[in-house]
N, C-alpha and C positions, 0 to 999 in steps of 0.2 A: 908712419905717414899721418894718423891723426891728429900727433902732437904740433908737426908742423900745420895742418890744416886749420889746428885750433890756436896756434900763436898768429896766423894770420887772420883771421875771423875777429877774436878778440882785439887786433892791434886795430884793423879796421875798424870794428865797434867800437874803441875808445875813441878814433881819430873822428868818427862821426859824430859822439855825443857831446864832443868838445868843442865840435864847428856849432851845434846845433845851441846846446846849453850856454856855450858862451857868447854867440852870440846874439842871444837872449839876454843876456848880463849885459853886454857889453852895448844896445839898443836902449835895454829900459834902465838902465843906471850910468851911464856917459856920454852918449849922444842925447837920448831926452832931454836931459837936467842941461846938460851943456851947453846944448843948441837955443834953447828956451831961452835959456839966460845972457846966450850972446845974439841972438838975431830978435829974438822976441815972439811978433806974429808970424816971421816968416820962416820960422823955424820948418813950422810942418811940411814945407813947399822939400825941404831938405833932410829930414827925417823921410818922410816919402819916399824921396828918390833911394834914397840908402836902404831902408826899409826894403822896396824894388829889387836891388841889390843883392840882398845879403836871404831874397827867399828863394833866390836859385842855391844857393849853399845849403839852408838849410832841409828845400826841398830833396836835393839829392843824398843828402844824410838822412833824411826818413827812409830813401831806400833802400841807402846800404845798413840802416840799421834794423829794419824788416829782413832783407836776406841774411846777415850774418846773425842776428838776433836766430833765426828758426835754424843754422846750421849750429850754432853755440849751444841750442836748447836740445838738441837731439846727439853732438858730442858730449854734450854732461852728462847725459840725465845719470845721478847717483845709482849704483848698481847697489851700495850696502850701505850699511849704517853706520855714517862716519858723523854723527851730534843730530842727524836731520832723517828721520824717514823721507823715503821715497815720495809717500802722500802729501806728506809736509811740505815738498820740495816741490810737490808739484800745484799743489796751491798756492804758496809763494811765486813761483813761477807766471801762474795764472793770472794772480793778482797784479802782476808786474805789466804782465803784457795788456790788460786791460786798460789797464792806466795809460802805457804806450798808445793804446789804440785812441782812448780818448784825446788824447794830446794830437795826434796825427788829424781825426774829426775838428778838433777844435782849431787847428792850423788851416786844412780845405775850406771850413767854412768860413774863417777870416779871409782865406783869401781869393776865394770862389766866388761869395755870396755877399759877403759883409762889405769889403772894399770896392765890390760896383755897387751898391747900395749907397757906400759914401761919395762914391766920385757923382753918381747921379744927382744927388739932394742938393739943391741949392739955399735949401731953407738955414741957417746959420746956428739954430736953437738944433735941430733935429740933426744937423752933421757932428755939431760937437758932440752931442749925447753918443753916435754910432762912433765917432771914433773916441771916445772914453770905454766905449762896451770894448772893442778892438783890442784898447791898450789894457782893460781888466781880463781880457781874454789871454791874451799874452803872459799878463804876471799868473794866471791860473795854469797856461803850458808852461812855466818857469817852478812852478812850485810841485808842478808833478814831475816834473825832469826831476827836480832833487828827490823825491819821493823814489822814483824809479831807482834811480843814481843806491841810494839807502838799501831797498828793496834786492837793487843785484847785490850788493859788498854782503848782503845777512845770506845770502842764497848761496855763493861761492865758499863764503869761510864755512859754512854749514855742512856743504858738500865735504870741503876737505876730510 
């Protein structure tokens, strides 16, 4: 029962880091550049909406990847010494989910705190700077998605 419990946990966990991580990719390297380059100013009006969009996807992948995340991490946890102690594994581990956790933080607070901050400012100097912060905010949850991403494939072949 646990093997099937843990092909579905994992399938889940891939099919959510892929809604999440891609589209991340798929926002700051195709729609940004594309949009920009074909509307111009009013690009943002349409990034926005899409943006809108695409954070109920990636919202709901933070939860299925918080729930199957903690069921994945308590069907692994390595019993022997297959390349990776125990402690090893479990600070790898640790380190992985921290990073998750940062990414999650720095997603709420884009879109909690930060995005009524830009809708309110009417100032032109002060919204660009917040949403420039926004979009470095983003390529920062992008580059610890691949860090994480790294972080699980050294923690699984280790296990084995």
């Amino acid at each position: 029962m646990i093997d099937i419990a843990n092909i579905i946990l994992y399938w889940l966990h891939i099919i959510a880091t892929v809604v999440w991580i891609g589209g991340i990719v798929f926002i700051l390297y195709v729609l940004i550049p594309k949009t920009k380059q074909i509307l111009g100013e009013e690009a943002g009006k349409i990034i926005g909406e899409i943006s809108k969009r695409f954070k109920l996807f990636a919202d709901l992948s933070i939860i299925i990847l918080i729930l199957t995340g903690i069921g994945l991490s308590f069907i692994n946890i390595p019993t022997s010494n297959h390349g990776i102690s125990r402690d090893s594994w479990t600070i790898l581990v640790i380190l992985k989910h921290l990073l998750v956790l940062l990414m999650v933080l720095i997603h709420l607070y884009r879109n909690k705190i930060l995005a009524k901050k830009i809708k309110k400012i009417s100032v032109s100097s002060k919204k660009v700077f917040l949403q420039k912060l926004s979009l470095n905010l983003v390529k920062i949850v992008f580059i610890f998605g691949l860090i994480v991403l790294l972080l699980s494939v050294i923690a699984s072949t280790w296990k084995q």
